[in-house]
C-alpha positions, 0 to 999 in steps of 0.5 A: 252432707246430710241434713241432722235434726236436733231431737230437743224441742224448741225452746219458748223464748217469750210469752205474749203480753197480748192475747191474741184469742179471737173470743175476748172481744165478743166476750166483752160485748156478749157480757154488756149486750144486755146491759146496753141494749135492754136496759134504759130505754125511757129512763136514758130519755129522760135522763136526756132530757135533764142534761143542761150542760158538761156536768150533766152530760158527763155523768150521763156517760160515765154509766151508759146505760141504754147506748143504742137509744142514745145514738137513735135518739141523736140520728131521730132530731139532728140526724140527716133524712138518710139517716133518719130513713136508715132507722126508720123515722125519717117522716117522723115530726122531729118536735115529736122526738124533741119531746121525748128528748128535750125539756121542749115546752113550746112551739107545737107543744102543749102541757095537759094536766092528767091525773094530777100530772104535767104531761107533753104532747104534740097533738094538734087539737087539744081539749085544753092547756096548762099554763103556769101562774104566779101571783101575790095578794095583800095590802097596798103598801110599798114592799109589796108595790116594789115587788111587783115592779120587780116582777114587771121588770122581769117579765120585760127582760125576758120578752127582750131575751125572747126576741134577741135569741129569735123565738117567735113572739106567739110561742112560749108567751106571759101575761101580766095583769095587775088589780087595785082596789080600794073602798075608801079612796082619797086624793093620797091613795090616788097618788100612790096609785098613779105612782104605781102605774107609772113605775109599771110602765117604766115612765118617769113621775115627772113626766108632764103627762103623768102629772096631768094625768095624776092631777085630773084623777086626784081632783076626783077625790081632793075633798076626802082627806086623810089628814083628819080620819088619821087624827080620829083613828089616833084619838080612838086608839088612845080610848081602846083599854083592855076591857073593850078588847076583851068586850064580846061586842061585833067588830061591825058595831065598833065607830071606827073601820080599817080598810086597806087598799088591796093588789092582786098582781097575776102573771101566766106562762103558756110554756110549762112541763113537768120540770116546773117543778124540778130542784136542780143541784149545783154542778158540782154535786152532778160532776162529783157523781159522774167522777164516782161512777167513771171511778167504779168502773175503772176500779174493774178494769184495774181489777182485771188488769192485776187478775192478768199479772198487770200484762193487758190482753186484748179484750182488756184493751178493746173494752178500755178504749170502747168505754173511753170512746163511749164517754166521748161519744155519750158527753158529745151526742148529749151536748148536741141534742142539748143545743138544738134547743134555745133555753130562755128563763123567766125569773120569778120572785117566787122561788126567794119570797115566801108570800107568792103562790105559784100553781098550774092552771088548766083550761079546758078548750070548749068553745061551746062551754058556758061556764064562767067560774074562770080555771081552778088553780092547782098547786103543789101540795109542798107548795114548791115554787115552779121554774119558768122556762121556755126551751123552744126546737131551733131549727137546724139551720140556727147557731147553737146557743150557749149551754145553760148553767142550771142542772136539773137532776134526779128526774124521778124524784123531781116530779110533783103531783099538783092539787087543786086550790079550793076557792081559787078561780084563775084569768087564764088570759089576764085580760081581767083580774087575774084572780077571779073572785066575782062569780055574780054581778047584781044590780044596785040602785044609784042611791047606793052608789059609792062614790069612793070605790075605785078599781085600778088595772094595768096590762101588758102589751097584748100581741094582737093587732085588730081592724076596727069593726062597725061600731068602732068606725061610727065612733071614730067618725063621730069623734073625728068630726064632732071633737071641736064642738065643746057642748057636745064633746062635754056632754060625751066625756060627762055620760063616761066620765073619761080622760086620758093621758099618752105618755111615749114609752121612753124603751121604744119610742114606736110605742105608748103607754096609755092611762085612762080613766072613766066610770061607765057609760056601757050601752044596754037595753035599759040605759047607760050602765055603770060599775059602782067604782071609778074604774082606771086601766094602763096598758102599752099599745101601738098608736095603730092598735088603737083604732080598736079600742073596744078589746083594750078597754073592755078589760076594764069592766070585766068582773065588776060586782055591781052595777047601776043602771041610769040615763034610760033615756039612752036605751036601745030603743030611743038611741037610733043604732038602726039594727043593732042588737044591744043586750040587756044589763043582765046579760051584760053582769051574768055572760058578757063580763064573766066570760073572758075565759070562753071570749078572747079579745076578739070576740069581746070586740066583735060583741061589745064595740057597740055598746062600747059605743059612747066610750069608744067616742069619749076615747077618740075625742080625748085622743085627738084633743091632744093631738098638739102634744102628741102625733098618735091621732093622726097615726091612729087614723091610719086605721081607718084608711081604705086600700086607696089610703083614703078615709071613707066612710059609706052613706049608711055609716054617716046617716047612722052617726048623725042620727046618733049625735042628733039624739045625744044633743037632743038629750042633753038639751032635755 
């Protein structure tokens, strides 16, 4: 039978709901090409950079821009070597990538100030660093001791958080340093003072060392009273009538002179970045723009998806489920980078009181510089109170931290331009008086002395450790031998006027609080100097670290104003130190107080432990007299030990110290 063919064409039974043209695709990709490739390289990687936690990183994927930087910027900090190779970075330093990525501020990264702007960078050998300051000034009064405490408190708590989340003790440090000044002091304002300290320290006022303490630098100032100066200011206060305020005599001619006690607390971030500055908003406001952005582009697709008679083509598909896949992918690559860093905050009171300044200080690293005038302050022309943080580069081998809560936001708008503060000279190290105000010491005569003038300062805890040097082991010597003889155990402790109080840091009992007070006793060339101000230093130490006390107690004579000179019997050519160079008082007041911006403490130990030499035996002695309330004297001579564990001293050390102690006993029997 013969094979009929039907003439009628074939029907179309159904039209395919997915176009199969092999064009959609590169359609699509041919179309957001440019978009992705081209467009946001920097801004992506700032935009990284804020991403703080999900709402960040959500917002970050609902419009992707620059998706390739996205995916090298992943591979360049957390990517295998091979893949890092494959790309082209795998000798590429991944704190150079942290920098461009992250808001990393520490550990190899450093803050310059360029033009006016906070930039990172990664070289080695920087001619300076910026850090960040906070500091308050005014009257000595309990609303503002409150606050400082406060401040103190924090800055413990987040050197607790550094050491609980592993970030070494040298990267992303504060310092603290608090001064008390006072030119009317009375046996009250020493009771507030002491208080003070204590509170600092975290050592309960009852403690039997504080209290002793408190008593021998109360009974210094027992016989001025406030009781009968407030009865007087208040019989003045009745006479004062219109007529006399609006007199046109000088206020310096009036009987009666208010002079406040004053605190200058200041405190230093070596951990700053141009986001110091930067306001996050809450993370709703960020949501809300990403849910606005994803809504504006699936308002496109649902688009194109009417435009085909709602039957999806492949096209529509593959770009549905790309940009899906790029959400997912952008949100978890973000996260990723975020995490491979730990994020720790140091809250300042700054940001809810108005009466605290923050700024950025700039130190120029010149070890040959001979300027003295301490590092300018700048400070944001708004005045914008700064965000203290350490992000520090995990390595990657660590556990991934808990992702932050803040959001930092609208990077561009973010950025503040800082400006210097005339007039306002800072301590880069704190290891003085934080805001530096004297520029030139002058010599007094002792007749205008005043008698009254104290200066109170307190440290934290510096991290450095140092071995005793010469002059530091023949005090030690001297004192160790020479403590039981009372003549000359007084005759010491009245050249410096010094005492002390250990008190056991109720946080760690590994550590001691130290109160101590003198007013001189500094060797020079002409004699014996003296500030014109009894001067009190607290710090926190380790009982080993006390071996060298020449660094801790320095500090204490750093910028004085004035100084006087007496004993010359005590001057560097009747004193038998041998060769040893002892400067003259000038040098002392223009250089070696006025340089703690060019010295570190080592450098202040290497050049000052002789003529810290009479301190730094009134210090050892008053140590190891209380030796029966308190072990430190003898962890302390742990110091002095040689590699055997012996306490040696060679013949020329011990023939030099009893010539000295010779000529102080010979002295004070003149």
């Amino acid at each position: 039978m013969p094979l009929s063919v039907c003439g009628n064409p074939l029907p179309t039974l159904y039209r395919r709901t997915i176009d199969p043209s092999s064009d959609a695709w590169s359609d699509t990709i041919a179309g957001i090409g440019p978009l992705i490739l081209l467009v946001g390289e920097q801004s992506t990687k700032q935009l990284l950079c804020t991403v703080t936690g999900v709402a960040n990183a959500f917002s970050l994927a609902t419009a992707p821009l620059g998706l390739l930087t996205i995916v090298t910027s992943l591979l360049r900090l957390c990517g295998m070597e091979r893949l890092r190779a494959f790309i082209g970075h795998d000798l590429e330093a991944r704190t150079v990538a942290a920098v461009e990525m992250t808001r990393v501020n520490c550990g190899g990264v450093y803050a310059e100030l360029v033009d006016g702007y906070l930039i990172r960078n990664t070289n080695g050998h920087p001619a300076g660093v910026a850090m960040g300051v906070s500091m308050i000034e005014g009257d000595f009064t309990s609303s503002l001791n409150e606050e400082v405490v406060r401040q103190v408190m924090e800055c413990d708590a987040y050197k607790e958080r550094k050491r609980v989340n592993g970030i070494p003790e040298d990267c992303a440090q504060v310092h603290w340093c608090i001064q008390i000044t006072s030119t009317d002091t009375t046996a009250e304002i020493v009771d507030e003072v002491v208080e003070m300290l204590a509170s600092l320290h975290g050592v309960d006022l009852m403690d039997l060392g504080v209290g002793q303490f408190q008593r021998r630098f109360r009974v210094l100032y027992r016989k001025y009273s406030n009781k009968s100066k407030r009865a007087n200011v208040r019989v003045e206060a009745v006479n004062i009538t219109d007529a006399a305020i609006r007199s046109p005599t000088p206020c310096s001619d009036m009987s009666v002179q208010f002079t406040a006690t004053k605190l200058t607390y200041v405190l230093t971030f070596d951990a700053v970045s141009e986001f110091v500055t930067a306001v996050p908003p809450s993370r709703i406001t960020t949501a809300t723009q990403g849910f606005i952005s994803m809504s504006a582009i699936l308002a496109i697709y649902f688009i194109a998806l009417w435009h085909l008679n709602w039957s999806p083509s492949a096209g529509w598909i593959l770009g549905f489920l790309g940009y899906a896949g790029i959400v997912m992918g952008v949100i978890g690559g973000s996260l990723i980078i975020h995490s491979s860093c730990e994020y720790i905050t140091l809250n300042t009171l700054s940001s809810t009181r108005t009466k605290w300044v923050d700024g950025i200080i700039f130190s120029a690293l010149a070890p040959d510089s001979m300027d003295t005038s301490g590092s300018p302050l700048w400070s944001t022309s708004a005045q914008r109170p700064q965000r203290f943080e350490a992000v520090w580069r995990k390595n990657l081998s660590s556990q991934r931290s808990r992702v932050s809560s803040m959001v930092a936001f609208v990077l561009v708008s973010s950025y503040a331009k800082f400006e210097i503060l005339e007039g306002v000279k800072m301590d880069r190290r704190c290891s003085s008086t934080g805001v530096i105000r004297v520029q030139v010491s002058e010599r007094i005569s002792p007749t205008l002395r005043r008698p009254k003038n104290i200066d109170v300062r307190a440290y934290d805890q510096h991290p450095g450790k140092y071995a005793p040097v010469d002059g530091e082991r023949i005090a030690w010597y001297i004192a160790s031998k020479y403590f039981k003889d009372r003549a000359f155990r007084l005759r010491i402790l009245s050249l410096t006027g010094l005492f002390l109080q250990v008190v056991v840091d109720t946080e760690d009992n590994d550590r001691r609080i130290i109160f101590v007070s003198f007013k001189g006793g500094v060797l020079v060339e002409e004699g014996l100097a003296y500030p014109d101000a009894r001067i009190t230093i607290a710090f926190r130490c380790s009982p080993s670290s006390l071996g060298a006390p020449t660094p801790l107690l320095a500090r204490a004579i750093m910028r004085q104003p004035r100084w006087i000179v007496e004993h010359e019997e005590m001057r560097s050519g009747s004193i038998p130190l041998g060769k040893v160079y002892i400067f003259s008082v000038n040098s002392m007041m223009n250089w070696w107080t006025m340089s703690e911006d060019r010295n570190d403490m080592a450098d202040i130990q290497k050049h000052l432990n002789w003529p810290m030499l009479l301190v730094n035996v009134a210090f050892f002695m008053s140590l190891l007299t209380a030796r029966d309330s308190d072990p430190v004297a003898t962890v302390l001579s742990d110091a002095f030990r040689d590699p055997s564990g012996r306490v040696t001293f060679s013949g020329l050390e011990e023939e030099m110290s009893e010539g000295i102690v010779d000529y102080i006993k010979k002295t004070g029997l003149d």
